[in-house]
C-alpha positions, 0 to 999 in steps of 0.5 A: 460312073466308075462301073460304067466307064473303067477308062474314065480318070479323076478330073473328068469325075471331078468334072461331072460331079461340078456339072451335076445339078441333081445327084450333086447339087450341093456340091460346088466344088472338090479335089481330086485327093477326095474324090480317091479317098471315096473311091478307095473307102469304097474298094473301087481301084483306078488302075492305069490303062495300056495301049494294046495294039491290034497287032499283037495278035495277028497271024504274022505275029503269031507266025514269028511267036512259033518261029520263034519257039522253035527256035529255042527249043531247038537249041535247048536239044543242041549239042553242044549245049546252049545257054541263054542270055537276055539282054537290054537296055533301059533308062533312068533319070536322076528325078524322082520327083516334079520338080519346077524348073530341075531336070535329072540327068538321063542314064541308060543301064545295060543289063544281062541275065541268065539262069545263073543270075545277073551277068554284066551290068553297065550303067552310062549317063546318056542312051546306049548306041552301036559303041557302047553296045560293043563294049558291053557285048565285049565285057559280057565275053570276057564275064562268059568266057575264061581268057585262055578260051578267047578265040578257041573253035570247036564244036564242043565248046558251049555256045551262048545265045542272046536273046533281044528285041528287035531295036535297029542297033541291035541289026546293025551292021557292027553288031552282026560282024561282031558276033561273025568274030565271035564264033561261040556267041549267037543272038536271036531276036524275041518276036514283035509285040511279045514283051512277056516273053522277056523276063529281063522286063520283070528284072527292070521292074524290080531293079528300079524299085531297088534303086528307088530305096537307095534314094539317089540324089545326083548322078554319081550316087544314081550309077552307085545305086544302079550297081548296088540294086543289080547285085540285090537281084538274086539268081532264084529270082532270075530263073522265076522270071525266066520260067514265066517267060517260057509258060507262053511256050505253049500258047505259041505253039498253038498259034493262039492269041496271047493275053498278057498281064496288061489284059486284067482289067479287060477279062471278066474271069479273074480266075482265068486271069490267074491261071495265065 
Protein backbone atom coordinates (compact mmCIF):
# COMPACT_ATOMS: atom_id res chain seq x y z
CA UNK A 1 0.00 0.00 0.00
CA UNK A 2 2.99 2.21 0.99
CA UNK A 3 4.78 1.59 -2.39
CA UNK A 4 1.75 2.30 -4.43
CA UNK A 5 0.36 5.66 -2.51
CA UNK A 6 3.53 7.43 -0.66
CA UNK A 7 0.68 10.16 0.20
CA UNK A 8 -1.50 7.56 1.94
CA UNK A 9 -1.32 8.20 6.08
CA UNK A 10 -1.70 5.45 8.85
CA UNK A 11 -5.36 5.63 9.65
CA UNK A 12 -6.41 4.96 6.07
CA UNK A 13 -3.86 1.90 6.10
CA UNK A 14 -5.66 1.01 9.43
CA UNK A 15 -8.66 1.52 7.37
CA UNK A 16 -7.74 -0.81 4.73
CA UNK A 17 -6.51 -3.48 6.62
CA UNK A 18 -10.12 -3.77 8.79
CA UNK A 19 -11.93 -3.83 5.29
CA UNK A 20 -9.69 -6.13 3.75
CA UNK A 21 -11.44 -9.53 3.69
CA UNK A 22 -8.77 -11.40 1.83
CA UNK A 23 -5.12 -10.55 2.58
CA UNK A 24 -6.40 -9.66 6.35
CA UNK A 25 -9.10 -11.39 7.02
CA UNK A 26 -8.18 -12.64 10.36
CA UNK A 27 -7.35 -9.35 11.57
CA UNK A 28 -10.42 -7.15 13.23
CA UNK A 29 -8.55 -4.81 14.47
CA UNK A 30 -5.19 -2.62 15.13
CA UNK A 31 -3.46 0.24 16.22
CA UNK A 32 -1.82 2.61 14.50
CA UNK A 33 1.59 2.38 16.72
CA UNK A 34 1.38 -1.40 14.95
CA UNK A 35 0.95 -0.56 12.03
CA UNK A 36 4.58 1.89 12.46
CA UNK A 37 6.41 -0.77 13.99
CA UNK A 38 5.57 -2.78 10.72
CA UNK A 39 6.60 -0.15 8.70
CA UNK A 40 9.59 0.74 10.42
CA UNK A 41 10.77 -3.22 11.10
CA UNK A 42 10.48 -2.98 7.28
CA UNK A 43 12.91 0.24 6.55
CA UNK A 44 9.53 1.58 5.06
CA UNK A 45 9.50 5.67 6.05
CA UNK A 46 6.18 7.68 6.29
CA UNK A 47 7.78 11.20 5.70
CA UNK A 48 5.58 14.33 5.89
CA UNK A 49 4.23 15.71 2.47
CA UNK A 50 4.50 19.45 1.64
CA UNK A 51 2.36 21.62 -0.38
CA UNK A 52 4.64 22.77 -3.30
CA UNK A 53 2.82 25.50 -4.93
CA UNK A 54 2.76 25.82 -9.02
CA UNK A 55 4.07 29.14 -8.53
CA UNK A 56 7.24 28.80 -7.54
CA UNK A 57 8.56 28.07 -10.37
CA UNK A 58 6.74 30.01 -12.94
CA UNK A 59 8.54 32.55 -15.30
CA UNK A 60 7.44 35.65 -12.87
CA UNK A 61 9.06 33.94 -10.01
CA UNK A 62 12.03 33.03 -11.92
CA UNK A 63 12.30 36.51 -13.25
CA UNK A 64 12.55 38.04 -9.48
CA UNK A 65 14.93 35.17 -8.47
CA UNK A 66 17.30 36.80 -11.19
CA UNK A 67 16.45 40.44 -10.12
CA UNK A 68 17.11 39.30 -7.11
CA UNK A 69 20.75 37.79 -7.79
CA UNK A 70 21.76 40.56 -9.51
CA UNK A 71 21.08 42.54 -6.88
CA UNK A 72 23.32 41.13 -4.34
CA UNK A 73 25.96 40.33 -6.57
CA UNK A 74 25.90 43.56 -7.26
CA UNK A 75 26.31 44.97 -3.93
CA UNK A 76 28.82 42.13 -3.08
CA UNK A 77 31.24 44.11 -5.80
CA UNK A 78 30.16 47.81 -4.30
CA UNK A 79 32.26 50.21 -2.78
CA UNK A 80 31.93 50.66 0.12
CA UNK A 81 31.50 47.34 1.21
CA UNK A 82 28.21 45.73 1.94
CA UNK A 83 27.45 43.31 4.76
CA UNK A 84 24.49 41.39 4.59
CA UNK A 85 21.98 40.90 7.40
CA UNK A 86 18.98 38.15 7.43
CA UNK A 87 16.44 39.06 9.30
CA UNK A 88 12.81 37.31 10.62
CA UNK A 89 10.66 36.68 12.82
CA UNK A 90 9.20 33.44 14.09
CA UNK A 91 6.66 32.14 16.78
CA UNK A 92 6.72 29.88 19.50
CA UNK A 93 4.33 28.69 21.83
CA UNK A 94 4.65 27.62 25.52
CA UNK A 95 3.09 23.95 24.82
CA UNK A 96 5.07 21.48 24.00
CA UNK A 97 2.87 18.64 24.42
CA UNK A 98 -1.35 17.84 23.78
CA UNK A 99 -2.53 19.03 26.61
CA UNK A 100 -6.48 18.90 27.30
CA UNK A 101 -7.90 21.90 28.15
CA UNK A 102 -4.22 24.02 28.48
CA UNK A 103 -3.11 26.67 26.14
CA UNK A 104 0.83 27.85 26.07
CA UNK A 105 1.39 31.36 25.69
CA UNK A 106 2.58 32.54 22.19
CA UNK A 107 5.87 34.22 21.76
CA UNK A 108 7.39 35.64 18.74
CA UNK A 109 11.16 35.82 18.43
CA UNK A 110 13.09 38.59 16.30
CA UNK A 111 16.09 37.38 14.95
CA UNK A 112 19.12 38.62 12.85
CA UNK A 113 22.27 36.94 11.70
CA UNK A 114 25.15 37.61 9.47
CA UNK A 115 28.53 35.77 8.58
CA UNK A 116 29.68 37.07 12.06
CA UNK A 117 27.13 34.89 13.78
CA UNK A 118 24.04 35.95 15.43
CA UNK A 119 23.23 39.82 15.76
CA UNK A 120 20.12 40.94 17.77
CA UNK A 121 17.76 38.64 19.06
CA UNK A 122 14.33 39.93 20.60
CA UNK A 123 11.79 37.56 21.99
CA UNK A 124 8.09 39.05 23.01
CA UNK A 125 5.28 37.37 24.12
CA UNK A 126 2.45 37.77 21.61
CA UNK A 127 3.46 38.61 17.40
CA UNK A 128 5.74 41.10 16.22
CA UNK A 129 3.96 44.28 14.54
CA UNK A 130 5.22 47.61 12.72
CA UNK A 131 6.69 48.95 16.86
CA UNK A 132 8.03 46.33 17.73
CA UNK A 133 9.61 45.91 14.19
CA UNK A 134 11.24 49.52 14.82
CA UNK A 135 12.55 48.87 18.05
CA UNK A 136 14.49 45.71 16.80
CA UNK A 137 15.51 47.50 13.89
CA UNK A 138 16.81 50.33 16.51
CA UNK A 139 18.67 47.99 18.71
CA UNK A 140 20.03 46.21 15.67
CA UNK A 141 21.71 49.89 14.58
CA UNK A 142 23.14 50.47 17.70
CA UNK A 143 24.39 46.41 18.06
CA UNK A 144 25.89 47.34 14.05
CA UNK A 145 26.98 50.76 14.48
CA UNK A 146 29.66 52.33 17.37
CA UNK A 147 27.74 55.58 19.07
CA UNK A 148 30.05 58.01 18.03
CA UNK A 149 28.96 57.02 14.08
CA UNK A 150 25.29 57.41 14.87
CA UNK A 151 24.11 59.75 11.88
CA UNK A 152 27.57 60.09 10.19
CA UNK A 153 27.01 60.42 5.94
CA UNK A 154 29.67 59.25 3.69
CA UNK A 155 30.28 57.31 0.88
CA UNK A 156 33.11 55.48 2.92
CA UNK A 157 31.53 54.34 5.62
CA UNK A 158 30.23 50.45 5.49
CA UNK A 159 26.64 49.86 4.59
CA UNK A 160 24.52 47.12 6.01
CA UNK A 161 22.02 45.48 3.91
CA UNK A 162 18.84 43.36 5.37
CA UNK A 163 17.61 40.97 3.86
CA UNK A 164 13.77 39.49 4.11
CA UNK A 165 10.70 38.40 2.85
CA UNK A 166 8.01 40.10 1.62
CA UNK A 167 5.52 40.31 4.79
CA UNK A 168 3.10 43.49 4.61
CA UNK A 169 4.87 45.10 7.71
CA UNK A 170 8.03 44.68 6.50
CA UNK A 171 6.83 47.62 3.32
CA UNK A 172 5.30 49.58 5.55
CA UNK A 173 5.02 52.88 5.43
CA UNK A 174 7.38 53.40 9.03
CA UNK A 175 9.46 51.18 8.02
CA UNK A 176 10.47 52.57 4.80
CA UNK A 177 10.96 55.95 6.33
CA UNK A 178 12.98 54.36 9.00
CA UNK A 179 15.35 53.07 6.91
CA UNK A 180 15.16 56.89 4.67
CA UNK A 181 16.76 58.30 8.40
CA UNK A 182 18.83 55.57 8.36
CA UNK A 183 21.17 56.39 5.51
CA UNK A 184 23.80 53.32 6.25
CA UNK A 185 21.27 50.61 6.38
CA UNK A 186 19.26 49.25 3.04
CA UNK A 187 17.02 46.48 2.89
CA UNK A 188 15.86 44.03 -0.15
CA UNK A 189 13.34 41.86 -0.10
CA UNK A 190 14.04 37.76 -1.01
CA UNK A 191 12.05 36.79 -4.25
CA UNK A 192 8.60 35.05 -3.48
CA UNK A 193 8.03 31.46 -2.92
CA UNK A 194 12.25 31.06 -2.14
CA UNK A 195 12.38 30.12 1.57
CA UNK A 196 15.81 27.96 0.76
CA UNK A 197 17.01 31.16 -0.16
CA UNK A 198 17.11 32.44 3.51
CA UNK A 199 19.36 30.71 5.79
CA UNK A 200 17.80 32.41 8.78
CA UNK A 201 15.24 29.30 8.19
CA UNK A 202 17.78 26.79 8.97
CA UNK A 203 18.90 28.86 11.95
CA UNK A 204 15.20 28.65 13.42
CA UNK A 205 15.22 24.99 12.55
CA UNK A 206 17.97 24.59 14.58
CA UNK A 207 17.07 27.43 17.39
CA UNK A 208 14.05 25.72 18.30
CA UNK A 209 15.25 22.46 18.83
CA UNK A 210 18.03 24.18 21.20
CA UNK A 211 15.10 25.51 23.14
CA UNK A 212 13.59 22.28 23.14
CA UNK A 213 16.48 20.70 25.16
CA UNK A 214 16.32 23.29 27.73
CA UNK A 215 12.73 22.15 28.34
CA UNK A 216 10.88 25.26 29.13
CA UNK A 217 7.71 25.14 31.36
CA UNK A 218 6.02 28.73 31.47
CA UNK A 219 6.93 31.90 29.88
CA UNK A 220 9.74 33.35 31.80
CA UNK A 221 11.59 30.51 31.61
CA UNK A 222 10.46 30.14 27.48
CA UNK A 223 12.10 33.90 26.93
CA UNK A 224 15.08 32.70 29.20
CA UNK A 225 15.58 29.68 27.07
CA UNK A 226 14.89 31.56 23.50
CA UNK A 227 17.89 33.70 24.71
CA UNK A 228 20.16 31.11 25.83
CA UNK A 229 19.45 28.73 22.47
CA UNK A 230 20.49 31.89 20.26
CA UNK A 231 23.73 32.04 22.01
CA UNK A 232 24.50 28.36 21.33
CA UNK A 233 24.30 29.24 17.62
CA UNK A 234 27.70 29.61 16.40
CA UNK A 235 29.03 32.01 13.57
CA UNK A 236 30.57 28.48 11.50
CA UNK A 237 27.00 27.60 11.68
CA UNK A 238 25.88 30.88 10.50
CA UNK A 239 28.10 31.07 7.43
CA UNK A 240 27.35 27.18 6.50
CA UNK A 241 24.02 28.12 6.31
CA UNK A 242 24.44 31.20 4.42
CA UNK A 243 26.87 29.33 1.94
CA UNK A 244 23.72 26.85 1.27
CA UNK A 245 21.54 29.77 0.39
CA UNK A 246 23.69 31.34 -2.30
CA UNK A 247 24.49 27.54 -3.85
CA UNK A 248 20.67 28.39 -5.92
CA UNK A 249 23.14 31.45 -6.97
CA UNK A 250 23.48 29.70 -10.06
CA UNK A 251 20.36 28.12 -10.94
CA UNK A 252 19.00 31.71 -10.84
CA UNK A 253 20.74 33.03 -12.95
CA UNK A 254 19.75 30.32 -15.35
CA UNK A 255 16.41 31.02 -14.81
CA UNK A 256 15.76 27.36 -14.31
CA UNK A 257 13.11 25.51 -11.95
CA UNK A 258 14.16 25.53 -8.31
CA UNK A 259 13.93 21.73 -6.29
CA UNK A 260 14.28 22.37 -2.76
CA UNK A 261 14.59 20.22 0.02
CA UNK A 262 10.81 19.34 0.29
CA UNK A 263 11.39 17.72 -3.33
CA UNK A 264 12.83 14.50 -1.78
CA UNK A 265 10.43 12.29 -2.10
CA UNK A 266 9.27 13.52 -5.57
CA UNK A 267 12.84 12.67 -7.27
CA UNK A 268 13.67 8.96 -8.19
CA UNK A 269 17.52 10.05 -8.60
CA UNK A 270 18.61 10.17 -4.88
CA UNK A 271 21.87 11.01 -6.12
CA UNK A 272 20.69 14.15 -7.66
CA UNK A 273 18.90 14.89 -4.64
CA UNK A 274 22.22 15.15 -2.87
CA UNK A 275 24.26 17.00 -5.12
CA UNK A 276 21.61 19.96 -4.85
Amino acid sequence: MVLENNAIRLREIKSAIIEDNNIFENIQTVSISTIARVLKRHQMNMKQLYTVPFERNGEKVKELRYQYVQRIVELEASEPPHSFIYMEEAGFNLTKRRRRCQRGGNITMGAAISENGVLTHIPIIGPYNTECLVTFLDTLYRDLIPEQEWGQIGDDLPKYVIVWDNVSFHRSNIIRQWFAAHNRMLMEFLSPYSPFLNPIEQFFSAWRWKVYDRQPHTQMTLLAAMDAACDDITADFCRGWIRHSKRFFPCFIAREDICCDVDENLWPNRQECQEV
